[in-house]
KEZA-306546 format. One record per residue (C-alpha): residue number from 1; chain; x, y, z. Coordinates in steps of 0.25 Angstrom, whole numbers, padded with zeros to 4 digits, m for minus. Last residue first. Example, Ala and Ser with C-alpha at 12.3 -4.5 7.8 and 13.67 -1.06 7.14 Angstrom:
KEZA-306546
R,pos,unit,px,py,pz
R,2,A,0055,m0004,0029
R,1,A,0049,m0018,0031
//
This chain:
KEZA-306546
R,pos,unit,px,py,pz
R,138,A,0386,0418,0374
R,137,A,0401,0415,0371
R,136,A,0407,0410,0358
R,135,A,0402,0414,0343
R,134,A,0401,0407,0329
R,133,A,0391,0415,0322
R,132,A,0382,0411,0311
R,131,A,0374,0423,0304
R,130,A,0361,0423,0296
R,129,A,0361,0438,0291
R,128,A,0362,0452,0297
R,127,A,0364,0444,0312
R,126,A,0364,0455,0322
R,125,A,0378,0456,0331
R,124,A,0383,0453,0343
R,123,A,0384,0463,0355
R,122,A,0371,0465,0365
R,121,A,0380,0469,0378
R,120,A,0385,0456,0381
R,119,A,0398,0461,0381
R,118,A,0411,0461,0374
R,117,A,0404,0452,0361
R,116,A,0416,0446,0354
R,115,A,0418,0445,0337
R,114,A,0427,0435,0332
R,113,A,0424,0438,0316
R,112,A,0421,0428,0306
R,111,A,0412,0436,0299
R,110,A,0413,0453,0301
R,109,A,0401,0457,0309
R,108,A,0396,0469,0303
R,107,A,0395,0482,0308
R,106,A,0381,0487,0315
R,105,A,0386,0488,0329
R,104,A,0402,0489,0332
R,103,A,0411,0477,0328
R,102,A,0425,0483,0335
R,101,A,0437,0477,0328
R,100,A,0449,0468,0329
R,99,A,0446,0461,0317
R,98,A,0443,0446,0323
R,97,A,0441,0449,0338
R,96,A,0428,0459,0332
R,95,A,0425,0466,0346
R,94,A,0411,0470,0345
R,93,A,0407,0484,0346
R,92,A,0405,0495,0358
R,91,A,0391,0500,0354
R,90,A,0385,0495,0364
R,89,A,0372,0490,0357
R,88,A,0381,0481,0346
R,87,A,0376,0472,0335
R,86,A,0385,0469,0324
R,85,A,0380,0465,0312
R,84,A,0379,0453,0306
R,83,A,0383,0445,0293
R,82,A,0383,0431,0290
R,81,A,0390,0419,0292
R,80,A,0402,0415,0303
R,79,A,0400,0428,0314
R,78,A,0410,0425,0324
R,77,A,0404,0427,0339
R,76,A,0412,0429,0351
R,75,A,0404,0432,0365
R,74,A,0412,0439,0377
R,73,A,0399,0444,0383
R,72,A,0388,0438,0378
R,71,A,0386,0440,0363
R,70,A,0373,0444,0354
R,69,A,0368,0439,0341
R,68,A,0357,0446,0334
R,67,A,0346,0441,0324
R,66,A,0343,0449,0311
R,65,A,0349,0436,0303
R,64,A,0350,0423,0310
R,63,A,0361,0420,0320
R,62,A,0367,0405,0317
R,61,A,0376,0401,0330
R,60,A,0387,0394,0331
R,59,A,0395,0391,0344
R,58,A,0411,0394,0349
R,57,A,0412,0387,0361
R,56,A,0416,0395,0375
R,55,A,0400,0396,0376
R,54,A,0398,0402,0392
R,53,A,0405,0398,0405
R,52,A,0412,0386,0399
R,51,A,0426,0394,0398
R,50,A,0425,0406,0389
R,49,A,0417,0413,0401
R,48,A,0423,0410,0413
R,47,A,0413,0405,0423
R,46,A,0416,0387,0418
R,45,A,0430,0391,0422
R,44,A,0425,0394,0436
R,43,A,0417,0382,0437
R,42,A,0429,0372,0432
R,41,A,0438,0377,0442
R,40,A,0428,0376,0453
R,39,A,0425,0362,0449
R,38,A,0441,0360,0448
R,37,A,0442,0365,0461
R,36,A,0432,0357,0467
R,35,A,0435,0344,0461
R,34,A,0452,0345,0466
R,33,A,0445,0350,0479
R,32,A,0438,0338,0480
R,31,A,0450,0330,0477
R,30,A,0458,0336,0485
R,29,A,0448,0329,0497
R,28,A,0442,0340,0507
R,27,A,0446,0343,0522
R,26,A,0433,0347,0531
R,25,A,0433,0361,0539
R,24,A,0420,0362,0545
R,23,A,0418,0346,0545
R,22,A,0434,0345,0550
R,21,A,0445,0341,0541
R,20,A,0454,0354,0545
R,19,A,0449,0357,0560
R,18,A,0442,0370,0558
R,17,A,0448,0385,0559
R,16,A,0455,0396,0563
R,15,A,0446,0399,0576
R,14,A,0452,0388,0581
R,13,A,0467,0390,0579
R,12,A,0465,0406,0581
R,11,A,0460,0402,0594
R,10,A,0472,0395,0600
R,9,A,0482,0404,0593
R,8,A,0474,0416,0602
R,7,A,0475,0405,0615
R,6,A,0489,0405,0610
R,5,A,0492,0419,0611
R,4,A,0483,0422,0624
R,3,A,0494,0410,0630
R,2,A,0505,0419,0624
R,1,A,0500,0431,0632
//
């Protein structure tokens, strides 16, 4: 019985795994983990959105009058000059961070307002006049 108990041992041993170091098994150097962990690190940070994935930078855009601006997902735009009107096809609005207040289709958007697009949906506005934004995101 303990001779069947050890030839098992024997087997789990070798059906365990590779010598350590070995061509199917091979040791690698800290640092080339230290590079592939950071690489990885650095990829993944790169797939959040707000961090490299997509424009974290504020940009300024001129949007001439009768034409419309639409967001991605997660898009802010401040309205600098002009006037506009919201555009909305969900009917669900446009959160207004500033006021704290629902921009629904055909209102104003106020100047100097944070607004955020939700969803990628058709949400912005429609340029009533010559309009500079700021916004952030695609």
């Amino acid at each position: 019985m303990a001779a069947a108990a050890l030839l098992g041992y024997a087997g789990l041993a070798l059906a365990a795994g590779n010598d350590p170091g070995s061509s199917s098994d091979p040791l690698v150097s800290k640092s080339y983990v230290e590079n592939y962990v950071a690489q990885y690190v650095q990829n993944a940070l790169k797939a959040i959105p707000g961090n490299g994935g997509g424009n974290s930078q504020w940009q300024v855009k001129t949007v001439p009058a009768g034409q419309a601006f639409t967001g991605a997902a997660g898009a802010e735009f401040i309205l600098r000059s002009g006037q506009a009107l919201a555009v909305d096809p969900t009917g669900s609005g446009m959160p207004d961070l500033t006021a704290g207040s629902n921009l629904t289709a055909g209102r104003a958007v106020a100047a100097n307002h944070l607004y955020l697009v939700p969803r990628a949906d058709g949400r912005g506005f429609k340029a009533q006049t010559n309009v500079v934004i700021m916004y952030m995101g695609q």
